[in-house]
C-alpha positions as a printed NumPy array, in Angstrom:
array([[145.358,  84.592,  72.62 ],
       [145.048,  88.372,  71.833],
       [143.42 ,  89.287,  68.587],
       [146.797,  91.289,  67.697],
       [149.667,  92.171,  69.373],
       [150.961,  95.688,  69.295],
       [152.795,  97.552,  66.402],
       [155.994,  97.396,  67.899],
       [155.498,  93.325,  68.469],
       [154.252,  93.067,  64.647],
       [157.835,  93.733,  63.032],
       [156.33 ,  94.188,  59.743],
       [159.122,  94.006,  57.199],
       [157.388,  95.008,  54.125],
       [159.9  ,  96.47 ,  51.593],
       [158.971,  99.215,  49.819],
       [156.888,  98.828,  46.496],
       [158.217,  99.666,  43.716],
       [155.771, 100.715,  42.464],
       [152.856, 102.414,  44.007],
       [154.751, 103.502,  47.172],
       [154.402, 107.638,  48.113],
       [156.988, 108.095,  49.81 ],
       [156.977, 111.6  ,  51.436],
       [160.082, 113.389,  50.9  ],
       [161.247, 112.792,  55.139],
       [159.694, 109.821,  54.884],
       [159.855, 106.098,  53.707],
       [156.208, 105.283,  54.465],
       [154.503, 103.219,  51.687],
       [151.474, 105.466,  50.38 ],
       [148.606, 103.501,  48.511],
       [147.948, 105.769,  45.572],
       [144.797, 107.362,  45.751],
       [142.613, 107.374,  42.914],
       [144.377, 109.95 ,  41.433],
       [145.115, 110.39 ,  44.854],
       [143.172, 112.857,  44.139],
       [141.257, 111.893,  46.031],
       [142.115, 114.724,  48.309],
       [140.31 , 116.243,  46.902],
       [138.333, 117.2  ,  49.189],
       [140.368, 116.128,  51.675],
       [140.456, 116.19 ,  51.77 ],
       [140.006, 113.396,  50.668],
       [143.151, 111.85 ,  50.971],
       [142.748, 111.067,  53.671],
       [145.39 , 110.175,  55.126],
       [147.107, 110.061,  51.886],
       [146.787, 107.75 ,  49.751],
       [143.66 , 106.596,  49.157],
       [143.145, 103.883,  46.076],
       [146.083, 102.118,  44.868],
       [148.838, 101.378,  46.047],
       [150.956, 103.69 ,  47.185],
       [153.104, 106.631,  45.657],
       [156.864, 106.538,  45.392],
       [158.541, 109.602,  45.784],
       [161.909, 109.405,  46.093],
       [165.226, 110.751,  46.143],
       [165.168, 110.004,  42.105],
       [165.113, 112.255,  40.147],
       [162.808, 112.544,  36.454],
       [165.378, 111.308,  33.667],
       [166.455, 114.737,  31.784],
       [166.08 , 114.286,  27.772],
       [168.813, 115.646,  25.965],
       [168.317, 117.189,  22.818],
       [170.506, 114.508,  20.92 ],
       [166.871, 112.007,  21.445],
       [165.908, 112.296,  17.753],
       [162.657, 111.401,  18.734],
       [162.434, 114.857,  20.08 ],
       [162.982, 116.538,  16.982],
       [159.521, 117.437,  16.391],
       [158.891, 118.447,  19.77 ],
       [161.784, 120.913,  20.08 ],
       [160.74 , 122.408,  16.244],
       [156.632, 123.13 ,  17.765],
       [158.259, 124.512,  20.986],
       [161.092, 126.811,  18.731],
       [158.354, 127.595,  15.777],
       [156.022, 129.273,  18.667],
       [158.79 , 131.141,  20.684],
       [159.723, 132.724,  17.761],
       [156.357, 133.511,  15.975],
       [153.56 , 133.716,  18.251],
       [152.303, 136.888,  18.513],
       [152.291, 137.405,  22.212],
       [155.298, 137.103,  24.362],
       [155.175, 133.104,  25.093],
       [155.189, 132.213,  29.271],
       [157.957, 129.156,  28.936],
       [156.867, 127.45 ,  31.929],
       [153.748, 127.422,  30.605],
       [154.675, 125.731,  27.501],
       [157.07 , 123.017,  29.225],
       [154.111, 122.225,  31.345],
       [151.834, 121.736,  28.965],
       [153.422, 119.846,  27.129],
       [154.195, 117.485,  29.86 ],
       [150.502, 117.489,  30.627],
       [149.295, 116.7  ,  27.034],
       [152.326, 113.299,  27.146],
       [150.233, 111.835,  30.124],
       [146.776, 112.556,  29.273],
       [147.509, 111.164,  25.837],
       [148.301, 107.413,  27.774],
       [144.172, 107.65 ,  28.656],
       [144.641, 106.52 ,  32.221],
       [143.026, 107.706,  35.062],
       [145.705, 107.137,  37.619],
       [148.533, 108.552,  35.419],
       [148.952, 112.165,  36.309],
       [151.386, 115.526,  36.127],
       [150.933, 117.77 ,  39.203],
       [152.018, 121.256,  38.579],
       [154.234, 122.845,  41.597],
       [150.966, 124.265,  43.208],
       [149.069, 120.632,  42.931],
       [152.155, 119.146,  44.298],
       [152.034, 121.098,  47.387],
       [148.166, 120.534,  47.436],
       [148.768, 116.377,  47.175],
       [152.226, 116.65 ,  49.598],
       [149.59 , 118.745,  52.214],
       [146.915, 116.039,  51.794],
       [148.807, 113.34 ,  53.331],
       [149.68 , 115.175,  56.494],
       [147.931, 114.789,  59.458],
       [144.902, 117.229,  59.006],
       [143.282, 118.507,  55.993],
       [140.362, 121.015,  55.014],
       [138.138, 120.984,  52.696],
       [134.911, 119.003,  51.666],
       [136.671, 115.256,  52.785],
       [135.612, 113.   ,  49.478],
       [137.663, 110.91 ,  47.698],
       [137.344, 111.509,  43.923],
       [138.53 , 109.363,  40.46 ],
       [138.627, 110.832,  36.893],
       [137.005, 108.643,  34.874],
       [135.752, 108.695,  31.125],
       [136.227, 112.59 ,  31.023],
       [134.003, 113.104,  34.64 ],
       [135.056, 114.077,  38.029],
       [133.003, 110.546,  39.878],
       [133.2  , 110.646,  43.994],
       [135.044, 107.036,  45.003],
       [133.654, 107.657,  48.252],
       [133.014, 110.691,  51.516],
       [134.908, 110.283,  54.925],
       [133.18 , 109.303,  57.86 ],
       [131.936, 112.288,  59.459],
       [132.884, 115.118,  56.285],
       [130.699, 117.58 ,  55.108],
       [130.639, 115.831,  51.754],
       [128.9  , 112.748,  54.103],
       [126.677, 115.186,  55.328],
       [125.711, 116.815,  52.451],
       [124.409, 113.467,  51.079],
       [127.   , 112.499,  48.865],
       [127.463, 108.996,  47.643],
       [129.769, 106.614,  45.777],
       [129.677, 107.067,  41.858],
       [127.956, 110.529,  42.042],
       [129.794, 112.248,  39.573],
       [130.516, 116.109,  39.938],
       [129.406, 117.838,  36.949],
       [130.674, 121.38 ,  37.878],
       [132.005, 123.637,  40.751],
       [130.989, 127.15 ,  41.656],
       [129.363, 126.844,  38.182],
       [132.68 , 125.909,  36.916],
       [132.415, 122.814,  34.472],
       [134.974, 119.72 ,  35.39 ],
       [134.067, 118.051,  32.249],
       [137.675, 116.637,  30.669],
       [139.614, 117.777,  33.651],
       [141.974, 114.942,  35.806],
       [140.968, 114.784,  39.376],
       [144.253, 116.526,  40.632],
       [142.751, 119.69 ,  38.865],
       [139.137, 119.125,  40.015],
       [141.133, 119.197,  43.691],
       [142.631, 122.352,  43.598],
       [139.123, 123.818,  42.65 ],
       [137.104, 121.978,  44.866],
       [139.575, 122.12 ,  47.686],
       [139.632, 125.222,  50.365],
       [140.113, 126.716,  53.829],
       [137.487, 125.771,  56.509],
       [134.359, 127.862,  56.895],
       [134.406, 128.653,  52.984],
       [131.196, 127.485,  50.947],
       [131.442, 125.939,  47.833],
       [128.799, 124.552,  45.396],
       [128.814, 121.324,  43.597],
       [126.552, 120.501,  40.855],
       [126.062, 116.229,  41.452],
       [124.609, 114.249,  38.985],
       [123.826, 111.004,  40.342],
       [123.387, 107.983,  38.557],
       [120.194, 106.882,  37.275],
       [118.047, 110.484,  37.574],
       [117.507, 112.862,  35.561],
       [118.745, 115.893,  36.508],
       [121.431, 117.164,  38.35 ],
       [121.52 , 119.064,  41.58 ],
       [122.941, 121.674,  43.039],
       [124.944, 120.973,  46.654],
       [126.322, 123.918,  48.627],
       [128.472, 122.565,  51.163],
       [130.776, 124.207,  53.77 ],
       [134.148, 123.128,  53.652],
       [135.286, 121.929,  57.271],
       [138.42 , 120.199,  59.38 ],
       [138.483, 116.58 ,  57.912],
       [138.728, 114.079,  61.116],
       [141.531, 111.565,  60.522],
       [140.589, 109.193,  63.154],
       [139.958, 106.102,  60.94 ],
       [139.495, 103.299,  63.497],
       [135.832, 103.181,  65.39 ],
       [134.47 , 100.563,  67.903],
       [132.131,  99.071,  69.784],
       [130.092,  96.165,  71.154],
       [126.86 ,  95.199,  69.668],
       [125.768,  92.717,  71.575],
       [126.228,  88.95 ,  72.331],
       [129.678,  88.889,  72.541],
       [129.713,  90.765,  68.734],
       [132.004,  93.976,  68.542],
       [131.803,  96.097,  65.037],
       [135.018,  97.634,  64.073],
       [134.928, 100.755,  61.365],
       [138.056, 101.509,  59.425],
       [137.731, 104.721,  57.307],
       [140.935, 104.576,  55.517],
       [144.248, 103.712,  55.414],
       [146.67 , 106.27 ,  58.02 ],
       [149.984, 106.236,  59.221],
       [148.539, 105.409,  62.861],
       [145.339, 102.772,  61.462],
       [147.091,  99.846,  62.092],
       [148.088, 101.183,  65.926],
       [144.998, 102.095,  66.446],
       [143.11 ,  99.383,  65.379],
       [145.22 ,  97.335,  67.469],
       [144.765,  99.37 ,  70.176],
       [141.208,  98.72 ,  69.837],
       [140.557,  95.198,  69.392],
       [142.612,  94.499,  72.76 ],
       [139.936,  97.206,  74.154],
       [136.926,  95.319,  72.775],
       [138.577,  91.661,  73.992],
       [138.635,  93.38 ,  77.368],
       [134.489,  94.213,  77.447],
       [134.149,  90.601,  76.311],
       [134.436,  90.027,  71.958],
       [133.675,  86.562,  70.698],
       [133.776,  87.856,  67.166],
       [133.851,  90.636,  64.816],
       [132.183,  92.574,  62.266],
       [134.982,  94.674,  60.465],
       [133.656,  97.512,  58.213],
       [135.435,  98.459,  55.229],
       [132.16 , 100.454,  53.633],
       [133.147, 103.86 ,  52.422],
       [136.607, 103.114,  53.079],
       [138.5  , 104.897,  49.95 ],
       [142.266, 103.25 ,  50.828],
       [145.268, 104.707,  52.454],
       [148.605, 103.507,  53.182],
       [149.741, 100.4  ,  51.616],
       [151.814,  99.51 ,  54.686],
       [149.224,  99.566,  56.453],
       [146.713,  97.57 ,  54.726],
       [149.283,  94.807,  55.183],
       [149.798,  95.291,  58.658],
       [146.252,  95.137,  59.046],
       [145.647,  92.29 ,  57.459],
       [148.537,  90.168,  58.902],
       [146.951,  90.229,  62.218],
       [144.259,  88.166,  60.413],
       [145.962,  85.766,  57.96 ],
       [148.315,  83.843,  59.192],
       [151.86 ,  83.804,  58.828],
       [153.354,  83.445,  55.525],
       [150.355,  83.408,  53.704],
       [149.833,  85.799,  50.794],
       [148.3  ,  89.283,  51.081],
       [148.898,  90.345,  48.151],
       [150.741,  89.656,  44.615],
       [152.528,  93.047,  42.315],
       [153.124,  92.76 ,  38.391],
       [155.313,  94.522,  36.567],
       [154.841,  94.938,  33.008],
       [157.486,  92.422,  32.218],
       [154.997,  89.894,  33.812],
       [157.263,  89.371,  36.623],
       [155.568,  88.839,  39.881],
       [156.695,  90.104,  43.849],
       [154.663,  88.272,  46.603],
       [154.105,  89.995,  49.739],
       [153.017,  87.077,  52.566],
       [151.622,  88.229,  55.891],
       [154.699,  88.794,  58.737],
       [152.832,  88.694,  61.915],
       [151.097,  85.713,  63.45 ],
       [147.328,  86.518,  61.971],
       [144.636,  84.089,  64.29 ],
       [142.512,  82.728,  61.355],
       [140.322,  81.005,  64.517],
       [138.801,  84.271,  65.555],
       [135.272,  84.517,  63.951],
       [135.557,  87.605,  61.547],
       [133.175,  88.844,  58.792],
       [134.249,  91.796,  56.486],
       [131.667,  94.597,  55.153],
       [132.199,  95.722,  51.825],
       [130.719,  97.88 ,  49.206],
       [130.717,  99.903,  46.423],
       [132.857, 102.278,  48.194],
       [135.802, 100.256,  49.168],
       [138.705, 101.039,  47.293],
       [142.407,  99.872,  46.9  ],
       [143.496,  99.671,  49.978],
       [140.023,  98.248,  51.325],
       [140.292,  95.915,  48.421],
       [143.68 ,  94.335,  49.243],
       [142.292,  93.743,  53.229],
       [139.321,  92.416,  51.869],
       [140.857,  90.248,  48.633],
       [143.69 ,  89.049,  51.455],
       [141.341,  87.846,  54.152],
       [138.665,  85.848,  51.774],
       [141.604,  84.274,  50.21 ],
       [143.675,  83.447,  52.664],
       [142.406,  82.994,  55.652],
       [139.026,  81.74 ,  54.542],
       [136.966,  85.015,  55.838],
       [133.368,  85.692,  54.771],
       [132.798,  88.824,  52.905],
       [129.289,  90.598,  52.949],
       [127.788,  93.487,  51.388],
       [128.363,  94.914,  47.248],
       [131.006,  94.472,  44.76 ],
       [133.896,  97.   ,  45.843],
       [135.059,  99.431,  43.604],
       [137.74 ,  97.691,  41.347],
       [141.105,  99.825,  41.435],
       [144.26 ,  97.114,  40.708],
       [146.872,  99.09 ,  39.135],
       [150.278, 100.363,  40.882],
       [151.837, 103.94 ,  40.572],
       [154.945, 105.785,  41.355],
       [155.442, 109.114,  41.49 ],
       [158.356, 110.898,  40.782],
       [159.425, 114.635,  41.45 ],
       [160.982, 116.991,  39.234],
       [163.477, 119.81 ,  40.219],
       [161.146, 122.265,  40.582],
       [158.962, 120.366,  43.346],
       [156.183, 119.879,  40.235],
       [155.491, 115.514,  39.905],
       [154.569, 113.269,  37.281],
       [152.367, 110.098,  38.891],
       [152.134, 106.886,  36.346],
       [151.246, 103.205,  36.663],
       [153.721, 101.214,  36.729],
       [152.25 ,  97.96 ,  37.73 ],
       [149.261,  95.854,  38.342],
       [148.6  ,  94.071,  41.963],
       [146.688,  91.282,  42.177],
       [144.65 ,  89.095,  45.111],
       [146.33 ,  86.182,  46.88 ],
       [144.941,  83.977,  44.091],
       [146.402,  85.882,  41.554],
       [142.96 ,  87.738,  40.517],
       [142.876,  90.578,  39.36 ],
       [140.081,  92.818,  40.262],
       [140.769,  95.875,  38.166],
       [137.552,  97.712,  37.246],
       [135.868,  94.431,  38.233],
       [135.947,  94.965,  41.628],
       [136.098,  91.978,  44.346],
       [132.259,  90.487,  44.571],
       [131.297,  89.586,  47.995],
       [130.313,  86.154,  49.229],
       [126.656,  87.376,  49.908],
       [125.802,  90.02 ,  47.789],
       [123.083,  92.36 ,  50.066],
       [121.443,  95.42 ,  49.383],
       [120.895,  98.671,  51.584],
       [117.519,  99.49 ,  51.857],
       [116.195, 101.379,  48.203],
       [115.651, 104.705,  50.247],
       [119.485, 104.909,  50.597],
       [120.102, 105.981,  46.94 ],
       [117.964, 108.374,  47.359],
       [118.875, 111.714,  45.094],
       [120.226, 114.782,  46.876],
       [117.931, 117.346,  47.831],
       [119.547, 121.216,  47.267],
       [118.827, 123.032,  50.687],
       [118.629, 126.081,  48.804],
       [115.595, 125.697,  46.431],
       [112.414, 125.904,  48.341],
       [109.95 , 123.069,  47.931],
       [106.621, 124.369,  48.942],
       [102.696, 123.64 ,  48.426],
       [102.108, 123.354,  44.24 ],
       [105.778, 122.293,  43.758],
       [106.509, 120.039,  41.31 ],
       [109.576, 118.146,  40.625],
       [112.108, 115.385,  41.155],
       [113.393, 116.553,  44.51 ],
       [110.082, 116.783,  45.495],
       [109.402, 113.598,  44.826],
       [112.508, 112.837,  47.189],
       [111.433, 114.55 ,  49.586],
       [108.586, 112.828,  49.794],
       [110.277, 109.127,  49.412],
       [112.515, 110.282,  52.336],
       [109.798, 111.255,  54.772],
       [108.147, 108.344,  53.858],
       [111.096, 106.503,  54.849],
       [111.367, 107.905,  58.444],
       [107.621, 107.52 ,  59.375],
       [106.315, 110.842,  57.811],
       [103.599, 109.693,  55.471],
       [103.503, 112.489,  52.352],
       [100.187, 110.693,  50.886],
       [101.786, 110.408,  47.531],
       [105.533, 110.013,  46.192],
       [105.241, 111.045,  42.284],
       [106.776, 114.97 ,  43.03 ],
       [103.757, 116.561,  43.67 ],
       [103.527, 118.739,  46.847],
       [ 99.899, 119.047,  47.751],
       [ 98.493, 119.266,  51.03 ],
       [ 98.682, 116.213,  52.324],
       [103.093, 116.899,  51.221],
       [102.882, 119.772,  53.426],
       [101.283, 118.287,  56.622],
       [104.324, 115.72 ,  56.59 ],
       [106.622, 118.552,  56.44 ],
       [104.955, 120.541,  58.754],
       [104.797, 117.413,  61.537],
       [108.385, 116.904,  60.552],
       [109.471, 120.353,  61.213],
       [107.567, 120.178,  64.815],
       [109.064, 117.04 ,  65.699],
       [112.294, 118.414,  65.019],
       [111.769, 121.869,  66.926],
       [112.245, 123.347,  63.267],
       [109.163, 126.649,  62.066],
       [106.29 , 124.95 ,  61.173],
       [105.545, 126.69 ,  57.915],
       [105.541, 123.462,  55.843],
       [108.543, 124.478,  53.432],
       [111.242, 122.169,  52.996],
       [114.332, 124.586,  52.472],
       [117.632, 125.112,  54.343],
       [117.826, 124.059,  57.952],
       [114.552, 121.45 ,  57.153],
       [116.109, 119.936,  54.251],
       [119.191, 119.235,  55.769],
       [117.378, 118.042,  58.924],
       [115.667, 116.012,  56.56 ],
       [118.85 , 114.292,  54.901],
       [120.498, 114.025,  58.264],
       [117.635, 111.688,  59.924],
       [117.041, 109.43 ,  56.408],
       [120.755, 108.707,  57.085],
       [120.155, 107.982,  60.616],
       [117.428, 105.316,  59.652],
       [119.453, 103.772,  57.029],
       [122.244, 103.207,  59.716],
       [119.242, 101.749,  62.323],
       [117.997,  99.769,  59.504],
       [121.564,  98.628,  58.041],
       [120.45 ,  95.413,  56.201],
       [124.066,  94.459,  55.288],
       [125.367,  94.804,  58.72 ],
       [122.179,  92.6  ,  59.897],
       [123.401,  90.285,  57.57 ],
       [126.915,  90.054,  58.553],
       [125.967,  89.649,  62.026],
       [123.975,  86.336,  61.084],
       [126.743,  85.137,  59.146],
       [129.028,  85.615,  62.508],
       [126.87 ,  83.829,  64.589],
       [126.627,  80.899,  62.899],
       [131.075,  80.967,  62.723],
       [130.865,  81.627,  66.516],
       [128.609,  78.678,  67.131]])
């Protein structure tokens, strides 16, 4: 029996949310909100579009106009008529209406509830088309920071050496402290080739550092293959796209072909995306009828969505997760423990369970609020709790590792907290610095200087620019060589294959 039949075989009959559903103005596809979609943010971000909830629903309704016979309005109209007629500068109207609308959803203190000016509109309409520039890093307001949810695969955020939960202090040197994470987007946002600098503070050190990074195409491939060995294949999905589900599909039948037993599917990293298709996706492994997912309104009235395809619970499947795996990732994963019995490895995801809908004004600006809550096939809901794995496994402690800012110079005498992970990081990849404790003596510099020859880099035992990023670039290849929770989930599939 195939693993999954083809799209066009699925017949996926998922109507749309109500709530969480972005629905692109020539289109009905189901959009899984992104934390504060946002997320684009440097896709950026956005991947696809959506990225961490469910999905946005922007329809042919329109926002409900208030007449000015609401008396509970009164007050409102008398501020706006009191300025127009005595502020002492000539008053920009559109600036006022806007605001004011802005200052009515930040005062509801959620995250995910949002009003997009005309300009951020078109920035979050852009973000779910089918290519994006700009840094590719899903971001999430929350408690007054700009915090990165996760980078793509592949994006010059990854690159740079961002991580899950770093939170992005400033931009250019402009602070994003109190700002939601569609406004962070249009700053951090920009056209390929264009530098930009991000101050990162990353949890648990002590200072933050600076991170120049060159803003780039974001890839929107999502789905990524291959055999490891004894019959085990290891499937990457990197969000949630209009084509994932295809694609995937497309690729599992490929892997069958070269001889897969089993299956190690990778939702690490994996911000969200489409609701659609995270329940495509995960009908092809629970089986028919059984629940993928529950949504509740604020009524307390619950909508079950059941898997429509003919999942095959039989085929030995383990599911990576980790503190990185958003909404969409989160309703795969929550669907396939619970309802088809499947083994999840890794860290506790990230914990997004709340539904918006977005709805567009006349003037193309949008308001985004939550509308609903969506909970696991067991009615859970994992809401800023996250969904904890089965067996809870670390990555190695060098992969927390702070950032190291390419553009300070680390040299002989040095002293600092980058030095000292500099120095953790070469130790990592078989460059002994002598001491870690942010020090750079001589014994510092002969491990840079070895470093740099292995690596056909000027010898002058500096770490700065092209050797600091050369640096960063082969600590990430050994934490992919020595990935402890994939090791882990490939024991685990073994022993289900046996």
């Amino acid at each position: 029996m195939k693993v999954v039949k083809s799209l066009d075989e699925q017949n996926v009959n998922q109507e749309n949310l109500e709530q969480e559903q972005e629905i692109e103005k020539k289109s009905g596809y189901v959009h899984i909100k992104k934390f504060h979609f946002i997320l684009m943010l440097f896709f950026l971000v956005l991947l696809s579009t959506g990225i961490t909830t469910f999905a946005l629903s922007v329809g042919d309704e329109k926002v409900i106009t208030v007449g000015t016979e609401r008396s509970e309005f009164d007050k409102l109209y008398t501020a706006y008529d009191t300025l127009k007629s005595g502020y002492f500068e000539e008053l920009d109207q559109k600036k006022l209406i806007n605001g004011a609308i802005d200052g009515m959803v930040k005062a509801l203190d959620d995250p995910y509830t949002d009003y997009m000016s005309v300009e951020e509109a078109e920035n979050f309409h852009a973000s779910i088309n089918s290519s994006f520039q700009g840094i590719g890093a899903e971001i999430q307001e929350k408690d007054g920071h700009i915090m990165i949810v996760s980078p793509i695969k592949g994006s010059p955020a990854e690159k740079a050496g961002l991580r899950p939960n770093d939170i992005i202090v400033s931009v250019d040197g402009k602070s994003l402290q109190g700002m939601t994470s569609t406004e962070a987007v249009t700053i951090i946002r920009g056209k390929k080739g264009t530098k930009v600098e991000l101050t990162i503070q990353r949890p648990g050190t002590d200072a933050p550092v600076k991170v120049p990074i060159i803003r780039d195409d974001i890839p929107i491939e999502t789905v990524y293959g291959e055999m490891i060995g004894d019959g085990i294949a290891k499937v990457q999905i990197t969000s949630f796209s209009t084509n994932t589900s295809k694609d995937l599909a497309a690729k599992l039948n490929e892997l069958q072909k070269q001889g897969m037993k089993g299956l190690v599917l990778d939702l690490r990293q994996n911000p969200g995306g489409l609701l659609d298709e995270a329940i495509s996706i995960s009908s092809m492994f629970v089986p028919k009828g059984k629940l993928i997912l529950k949504v509740e309104d604020r009524n307390g009235k619950t909508k079950e969505y059941p898997s429509q395809n003919d999942g095959d619970p039989d085929f030995p499947l383990v599911v990576l997760i980790d503190k990185g795996s958003a909404s969409a990732s989160e309703i795969l994963a929550g669907a396939v423990s619970e309802s088809a019995g499947v083994k999840l490895v890794g860290e506790n995801s990230f914990g997004k369970g709340t539904v918006q809908t977005a709805k567009d004004f006349p003037d193309n600006s949008n308001i985004k609020f939550t509308t609903a809550k969506w909970l696991t096939p067991n009615g859970n809901w994992i809401h800023k709790k996250g969904i904890k794995p089965d067996i809870d496994v670390p990555l190695p402690e060098y992969a927390t590792l702070p950032i190291i800012n390419p553009d300070k110079e680390l040299k002989l005498s040095s002293s600092s907290t980058e030095v000292e992970s500099a120095q953790k990081m070469l130790k990592a990849i078989g460059y002994d610095p002598g001491r870690v404790d942010g020090f750079f003596d001589e014994k510092t510099q002969e491990a840079v200087i070895s470093f740099q020859t292995a690596n056909n880099l000027p010898a002058d035992g500096i770490l700065k620019g092209d050797t600091t990023f050369k640096l960063m670039e082969k600590l990430r290849e050994q934490i992919q060589n020595h990935d402890t929770q994939l090791q882990k989930a490939i024991e685990v599939l073994k022993e289900e294959m046996k």
